[in-house]
C-alpha distance (Angstrom), angle and dihedral (degrees) to the residues before:
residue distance angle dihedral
X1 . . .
X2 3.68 . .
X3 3.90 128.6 .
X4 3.84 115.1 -132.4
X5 4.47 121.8 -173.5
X6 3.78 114.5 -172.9
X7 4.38 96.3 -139.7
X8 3.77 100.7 -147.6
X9 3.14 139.8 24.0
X10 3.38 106.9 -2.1
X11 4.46 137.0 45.4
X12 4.08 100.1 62.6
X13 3.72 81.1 -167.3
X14 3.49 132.8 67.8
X15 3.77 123.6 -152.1
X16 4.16 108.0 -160.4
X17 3.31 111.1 -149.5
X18 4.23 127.7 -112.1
X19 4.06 111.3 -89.4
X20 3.78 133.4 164.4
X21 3.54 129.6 -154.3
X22 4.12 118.3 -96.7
X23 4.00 80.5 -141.9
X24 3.53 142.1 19.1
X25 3.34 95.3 -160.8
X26 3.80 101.4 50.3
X27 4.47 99.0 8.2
X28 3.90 86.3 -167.8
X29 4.05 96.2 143.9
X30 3.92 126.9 30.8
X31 3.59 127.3 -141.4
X32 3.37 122.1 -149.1
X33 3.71 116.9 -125.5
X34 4.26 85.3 -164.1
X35 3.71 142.7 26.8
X36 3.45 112.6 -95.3
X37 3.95 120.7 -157.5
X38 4.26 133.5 -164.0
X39 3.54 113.9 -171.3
X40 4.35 97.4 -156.3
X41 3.36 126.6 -141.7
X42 4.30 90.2 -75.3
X43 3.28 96.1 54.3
X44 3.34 88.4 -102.6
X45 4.45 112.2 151.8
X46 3.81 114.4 -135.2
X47 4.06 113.7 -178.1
X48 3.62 131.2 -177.9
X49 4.16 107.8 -164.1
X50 3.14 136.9 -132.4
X51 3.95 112.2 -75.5
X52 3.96 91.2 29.0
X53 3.93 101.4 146.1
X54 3.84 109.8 -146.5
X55 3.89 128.5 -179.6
X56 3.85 91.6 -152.9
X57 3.32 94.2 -118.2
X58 3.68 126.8 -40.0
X59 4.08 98.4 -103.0
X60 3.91 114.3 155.9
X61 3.87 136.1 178.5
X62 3.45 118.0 -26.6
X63 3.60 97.8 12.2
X64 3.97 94.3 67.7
X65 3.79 83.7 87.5
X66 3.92 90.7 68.3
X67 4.35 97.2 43.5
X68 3.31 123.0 -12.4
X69 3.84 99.9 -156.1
X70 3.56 106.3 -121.9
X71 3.89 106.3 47.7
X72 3.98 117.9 64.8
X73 3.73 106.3 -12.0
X74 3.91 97.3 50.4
X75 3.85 83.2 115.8
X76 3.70 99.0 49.1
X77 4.03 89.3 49.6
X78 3.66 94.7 44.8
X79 4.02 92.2 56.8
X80 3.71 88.3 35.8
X81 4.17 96.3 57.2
X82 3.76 90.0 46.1
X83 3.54 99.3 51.6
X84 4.09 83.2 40.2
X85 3.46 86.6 60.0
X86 3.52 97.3 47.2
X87 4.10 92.3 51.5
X88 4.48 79.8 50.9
X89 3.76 84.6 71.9
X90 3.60 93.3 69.1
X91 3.50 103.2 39.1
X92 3.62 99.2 111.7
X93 3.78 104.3 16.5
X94 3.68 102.1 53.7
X95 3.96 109.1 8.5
X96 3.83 84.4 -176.0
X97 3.36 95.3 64.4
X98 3.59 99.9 42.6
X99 3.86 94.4 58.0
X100 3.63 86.0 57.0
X101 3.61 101.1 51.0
X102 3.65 87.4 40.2
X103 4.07 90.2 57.4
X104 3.25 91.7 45.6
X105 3.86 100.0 51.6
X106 3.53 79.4 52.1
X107 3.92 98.5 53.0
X108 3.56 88.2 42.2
X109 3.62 92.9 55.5
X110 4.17 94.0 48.5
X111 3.80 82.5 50.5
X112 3.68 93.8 55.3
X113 4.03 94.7 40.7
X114 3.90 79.3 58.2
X115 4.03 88.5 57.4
X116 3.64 87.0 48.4
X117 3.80 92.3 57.9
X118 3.77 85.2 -125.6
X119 4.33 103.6 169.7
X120 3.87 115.8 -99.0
X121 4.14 90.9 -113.3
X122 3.80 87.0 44.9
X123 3.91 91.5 42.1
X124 4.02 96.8 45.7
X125 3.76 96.7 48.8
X126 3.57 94.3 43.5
X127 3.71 85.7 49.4
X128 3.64 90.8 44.8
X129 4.17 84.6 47.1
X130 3.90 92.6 65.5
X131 4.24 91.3 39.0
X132 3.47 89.1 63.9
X133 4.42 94.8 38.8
X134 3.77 77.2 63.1
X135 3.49 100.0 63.4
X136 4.13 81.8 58.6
C-alpha cells in the first residue's frame, strides 16, 4: 500500500502513512512500513519508500515548543529527510548540486508546513530550523 497527499489545492485531508518504531526502548527513528508520496504545488511527485528510517526531525530542548516532531508535521519531515538524503549524495562530488537539492528539500518542506496549516511563527522558524541543519 502506498500513501499519496495532493500539496495544494486540493486533499483537505491528510492520510499519514503506517510507521513503526526502530526501538521500543528508545523509538528515536521511524520506519515506514509504506511508501508515502506528496505531489507539491508543480505537480511535481516526491516519495519516501517503504523502509525509509526518519528521526522526524531533529528538534531538541527548547525548540520542542515550536514542533515537536512526531505530531502534525510528521509528513513534512518524512518528505523532507528523503529528499535530504538525496541532496547527501552530492555532498562531496558536486557541492553545486548539493546546495540545490538541499534548498530545495528545504522549500519543499516550508511548502508542505503551509499544507499542514502549521502558524507563520511556527512555520518560519521551523523553516529557518532546517536552513541552518544545512549548513551541517
Amino acid at each position: 500500500m502506498s500513501y499519496k497527499v495532493q500539496g495544494f489545492p486540493t486533499s483537505p485531508k491528510l492520510e499519514f502513512p503506517g510507521y513503526a518504531w526502530d526501538s521500543p526502548r528508545n523509538g528515536k527513528h521511524a520506519i515506514l512500513l509504506d511508501d508515502f508520496m506528496y505531489i507539491d504545488k508543480n505537480g511535481r511527485t516526491h516519495t519516501a519508500p517503504a523502509g525509509f528510517r526518519t528521526d522526524g526531525g531533529t528538534v531538541t530542548g527548547f525548540f520542542h515548543i515550536v514542533g515537536t516532531p512526531y505530531r502534525n508535521y510528521l509528513a513534512a519531515y518524512i518528505i523532507h529527510d528523503y529528499e535530504c538524503d538525496i541532496a547527501e549524495n552530492y555532498k562531496k562530488s558536486n557541492h553545486e548540486m548539493y546546495v540545490t537539492l538541499r534548498r530545495d528539500a528545504d522549500d519543499l518542506f516550508m511548502e508542505m508546513l503551509v499544507y499542514l496549516k502549521a502558524g507563520t511563527v511556527k512555520r518560519w522558524l521551523m523553516y529557518r530550523g532546517v536552513r541552518v541543519g544545512a549548513r551541517f
